[in-house]
N, C-alpha and C positions, 0 to 999 in steps of 0.2 A: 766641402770646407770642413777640417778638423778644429776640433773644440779649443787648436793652439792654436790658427789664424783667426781665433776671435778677439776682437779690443780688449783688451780687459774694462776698458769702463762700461762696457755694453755689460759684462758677466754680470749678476744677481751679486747684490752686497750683500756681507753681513749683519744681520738682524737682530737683535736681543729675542729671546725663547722665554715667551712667556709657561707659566705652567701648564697649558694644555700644550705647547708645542706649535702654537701658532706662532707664524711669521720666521720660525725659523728654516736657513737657508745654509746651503754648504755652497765650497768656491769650488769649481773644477780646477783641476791642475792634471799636471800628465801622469800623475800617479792615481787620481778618480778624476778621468774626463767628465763621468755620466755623477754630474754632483744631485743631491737630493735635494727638488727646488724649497720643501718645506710646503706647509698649509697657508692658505690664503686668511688673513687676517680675518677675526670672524667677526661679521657683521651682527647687529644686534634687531632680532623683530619687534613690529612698532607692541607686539604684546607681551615683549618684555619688559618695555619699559613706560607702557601706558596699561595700567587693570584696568580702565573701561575695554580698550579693546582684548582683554584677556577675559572679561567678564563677557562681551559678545560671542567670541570666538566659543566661549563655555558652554553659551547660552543655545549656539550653529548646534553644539556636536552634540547637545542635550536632547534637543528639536529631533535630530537624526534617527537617535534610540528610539526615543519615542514612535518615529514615525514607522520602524523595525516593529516595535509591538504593535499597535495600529492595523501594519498587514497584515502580522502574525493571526491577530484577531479576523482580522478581514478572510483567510486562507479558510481558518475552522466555519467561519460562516458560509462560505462560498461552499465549503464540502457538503455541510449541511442542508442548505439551503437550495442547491439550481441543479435539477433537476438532471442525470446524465443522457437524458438523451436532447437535451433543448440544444438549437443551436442561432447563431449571430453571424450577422453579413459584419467584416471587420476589413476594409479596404485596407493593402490591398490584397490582402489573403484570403476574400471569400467566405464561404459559411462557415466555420469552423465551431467547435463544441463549444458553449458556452463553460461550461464547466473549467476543461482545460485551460481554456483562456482563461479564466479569474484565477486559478488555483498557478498557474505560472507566475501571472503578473505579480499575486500576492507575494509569494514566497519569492521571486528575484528582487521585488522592492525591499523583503525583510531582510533579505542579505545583503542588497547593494548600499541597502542607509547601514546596516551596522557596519560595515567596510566603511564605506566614506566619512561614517563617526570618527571610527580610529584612524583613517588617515586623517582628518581634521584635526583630531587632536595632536595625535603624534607630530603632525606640522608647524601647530601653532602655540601652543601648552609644553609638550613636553621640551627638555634642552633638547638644543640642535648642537653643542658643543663638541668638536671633532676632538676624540681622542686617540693618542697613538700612543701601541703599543707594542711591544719588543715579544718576537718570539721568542715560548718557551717550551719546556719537555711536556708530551700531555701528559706525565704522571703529575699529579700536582702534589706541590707542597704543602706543608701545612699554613707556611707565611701566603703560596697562590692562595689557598681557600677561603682564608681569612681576608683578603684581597678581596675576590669572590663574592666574598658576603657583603664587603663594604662600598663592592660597587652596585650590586645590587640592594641595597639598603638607599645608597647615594640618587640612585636611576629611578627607585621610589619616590621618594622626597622631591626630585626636583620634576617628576611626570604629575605631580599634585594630586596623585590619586586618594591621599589619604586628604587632604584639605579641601578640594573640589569634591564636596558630595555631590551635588547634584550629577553632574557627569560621570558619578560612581554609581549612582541608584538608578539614572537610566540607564545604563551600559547592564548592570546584575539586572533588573527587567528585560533589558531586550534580549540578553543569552539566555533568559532562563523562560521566553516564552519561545525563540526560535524553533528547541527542541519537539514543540508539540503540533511543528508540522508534521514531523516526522513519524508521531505517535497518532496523531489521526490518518498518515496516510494508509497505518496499520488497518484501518476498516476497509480496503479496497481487496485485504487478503479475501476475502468472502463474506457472503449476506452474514448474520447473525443469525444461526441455528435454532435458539429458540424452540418450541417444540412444533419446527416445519416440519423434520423427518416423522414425526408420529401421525401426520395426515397429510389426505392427496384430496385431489377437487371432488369426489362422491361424495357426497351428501341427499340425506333423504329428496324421495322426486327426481333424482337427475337422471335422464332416459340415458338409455344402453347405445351408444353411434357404431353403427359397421365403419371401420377404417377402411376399406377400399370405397363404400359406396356414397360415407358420411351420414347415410340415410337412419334414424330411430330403426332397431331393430323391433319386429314380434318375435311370437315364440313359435309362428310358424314360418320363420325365416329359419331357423334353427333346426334342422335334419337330426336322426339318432344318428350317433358316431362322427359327425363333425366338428371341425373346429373353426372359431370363427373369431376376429381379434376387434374389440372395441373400446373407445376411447368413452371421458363422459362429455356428454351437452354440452354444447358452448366453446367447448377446446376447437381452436384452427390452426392447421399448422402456419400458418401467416404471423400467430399470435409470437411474441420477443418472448415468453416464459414459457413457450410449446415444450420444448426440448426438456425444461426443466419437471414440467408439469406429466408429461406422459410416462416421463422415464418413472415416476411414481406409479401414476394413476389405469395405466395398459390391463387391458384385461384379454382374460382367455375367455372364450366362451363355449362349453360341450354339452351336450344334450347326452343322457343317460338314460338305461331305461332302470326306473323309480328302483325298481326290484335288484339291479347292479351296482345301486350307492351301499355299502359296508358302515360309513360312518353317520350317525343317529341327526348329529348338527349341520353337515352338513346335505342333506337329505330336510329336514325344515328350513336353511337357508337356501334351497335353490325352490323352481319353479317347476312342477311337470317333468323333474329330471335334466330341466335345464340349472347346470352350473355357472358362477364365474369365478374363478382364481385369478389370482395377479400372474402377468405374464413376467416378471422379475424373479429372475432366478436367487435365491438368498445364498447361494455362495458367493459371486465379485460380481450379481448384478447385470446376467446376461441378459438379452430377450428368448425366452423360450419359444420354440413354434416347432419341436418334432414330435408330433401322435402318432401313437400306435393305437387303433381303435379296436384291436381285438382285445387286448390288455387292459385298457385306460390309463398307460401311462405315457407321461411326457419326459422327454428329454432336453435337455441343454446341452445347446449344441461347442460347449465352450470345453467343458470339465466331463461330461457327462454324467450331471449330478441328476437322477431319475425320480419323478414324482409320480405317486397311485392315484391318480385323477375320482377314481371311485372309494378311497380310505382316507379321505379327507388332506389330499395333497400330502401324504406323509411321504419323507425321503426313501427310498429303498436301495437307491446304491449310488456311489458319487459322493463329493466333498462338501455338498450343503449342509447347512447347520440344521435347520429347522424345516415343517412345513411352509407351502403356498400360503399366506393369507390369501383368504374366502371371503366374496363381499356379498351379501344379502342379498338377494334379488324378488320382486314380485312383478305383476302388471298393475298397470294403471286404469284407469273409465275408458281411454280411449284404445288398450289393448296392446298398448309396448313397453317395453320391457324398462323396467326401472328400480333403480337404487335405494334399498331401507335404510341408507346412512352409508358411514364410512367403513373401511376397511376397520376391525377390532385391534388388529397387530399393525405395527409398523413395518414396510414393504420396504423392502433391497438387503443387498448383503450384511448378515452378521449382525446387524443393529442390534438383534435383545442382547446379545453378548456386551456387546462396546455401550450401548444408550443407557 
């Protein structure tokens, strides 16, 4: 059926056009079939025209902020607080991280109440008033910009932003603690440095463990000319900080004879001609394991950065920076081999340089 077999008394009458442009209507004819039906008359909310329920609805989106800070708070606590490896039976998803779980719920609760803040308010507070407007060039005028300003000025005043404080002061609270999930989630980039790198698990008394056999080494476990690799006391590899701990703490172990140590310190820091040096190569951190036992030197097998096992671990050819740190060694009452403290230098690549 074309828009000319319709009654004319069915067609949409004309309307008086209020100043927003509600309720007005154009007539089709055969020159504009597709007439523009106009805006629907606009209805008024009951918090337009009742301030108690403008004052509830105020008091909805206030509650909401607040509840956005709340998590917020709740988020840093939970980072703080629970432990990353704890976990929770959570039907019906199973054991999963405690951690994860608090630190989601928090942070989707902080954004899902600020979100629903502003769509509550925008709903219910700010005008709902449809305006129509006529396309224009995007270059703008200077009468558009002024325009511009005044309806932004206009959108102000009637969103009550400036007269509604409270829904102002919790809104500028809950943006302005949002951000520090984000600035806490900053500590997950890595532990806090502190001065970890300057020490590894040796300390005075910790016996010497053979890495194959795990067993306290003596000093008649220890042949001239071989090399032998040991962790200290206590480390397993089962242990969650293994990896982190040996990659420090590895040691080389070689047996010299007394009269083939060159260097004064390191000949009082060993035993009987037994040495220990850090199996950590100080260029990027390899593990060392190639002896030459005619020479006394090691090699890295990455760079081929070369250490004098009998001139106090000093570099001789290769991109290392520094010597091997040298860890103390003596026996104990019961005749195994043990640690007089810690490494003196800081162990792995380049550290004096950078630390």
């Amino acid at each position: 059926m074309s828009s000319q077999d319709i009654p004319e008394e069915n067609l949409p009458a004309e309307r008086a056009i209020d100043e927003h442009g509600h309720g007005a209507v154009g007539v089709a004819d055969e020159k504009n079939p597709f007439a523009d039906p106009g805006l629907p008359p606009h209805e008024h909310r009951v918090q337009d025209i009742d301030e108690r329920a403008a004052q509830r609805s105020e008091r909805v989106v206030a509650m909401l902020f607040t509840l956005s800070m709340l998590a917020t708070i709740g988020f840093i606590a939970s980072f703080v607080t629970i432990p990353a490896d704890k976990s929770v039976f959570i039907f019906p998803l199973g054991h999963i991280s405690a951690l994860n779980f608090a630190l989601g719920m928090t942070l989707g609760l902080a954004l899902f109440a600020i979100g629903a803040g502003a769509v509550h308010w925008a709903r219910t507070l700010m005008s709902d008033v449809e305006v129509a407007d006529e396309r224009h060039p995007i270059a703008a005028e200077p009468e558009v910009r002024a325009k511009v300003h005044a309806d932004f000025a206009q959108g102000a005043k009637e969103s009550g932003f400036g007269r509604r404080k409270l829904i102002r002061n919790t809104m500028f609270g809950a943006l302005a603690l949002v951000p520090l999930s984000g600035v806490v989630l900053l500590r997950d980039l890595g532990p806090l440095p502190e001065d970890k790198m300057r020490h590894t698990l040796w300390s005075k008394g910790k016996l010497l463990v053979n890495m194959n056999t795990n067993e306290p080494l003596r000093p008649s476990d220890v042949a001239v000319g071989s090399l032998t690799f040991a962790k200290p006391e206590g480390l397993e590899e089962h242990d969650e900080e293994f990896q982190d701990e040996i990659a420090k703490a590895a040691l080389m172990i070689i047996r010299l004879q007394p009269d083939n140590i060159k260097d004064k310190r390191e000949l009082e820091w060993a035993h009987e001609g037994i040495v220990a040096f850090s199996k950590i190569c100080t260029h990027v951190g390899c593990p060392i394991s190639l002896y030459e036992q005619q020479t006394h030197h090691v090699l890295c097998p990455c760079h081929q950065s070369t250490f004098d096992l009998s001139d106090g671990a000093r570099v001789i050819f290769g991109p290392a920076g520094h010597a091997l740190p040298q860890l103390r060694i003596s026996v104990n009452d019961e005749g195994y081999l043990q640690a007089l403290g810690d490494f003196e230098e800081p162990v792995g690549p380049a550290f004096w340089e950078r630390g």
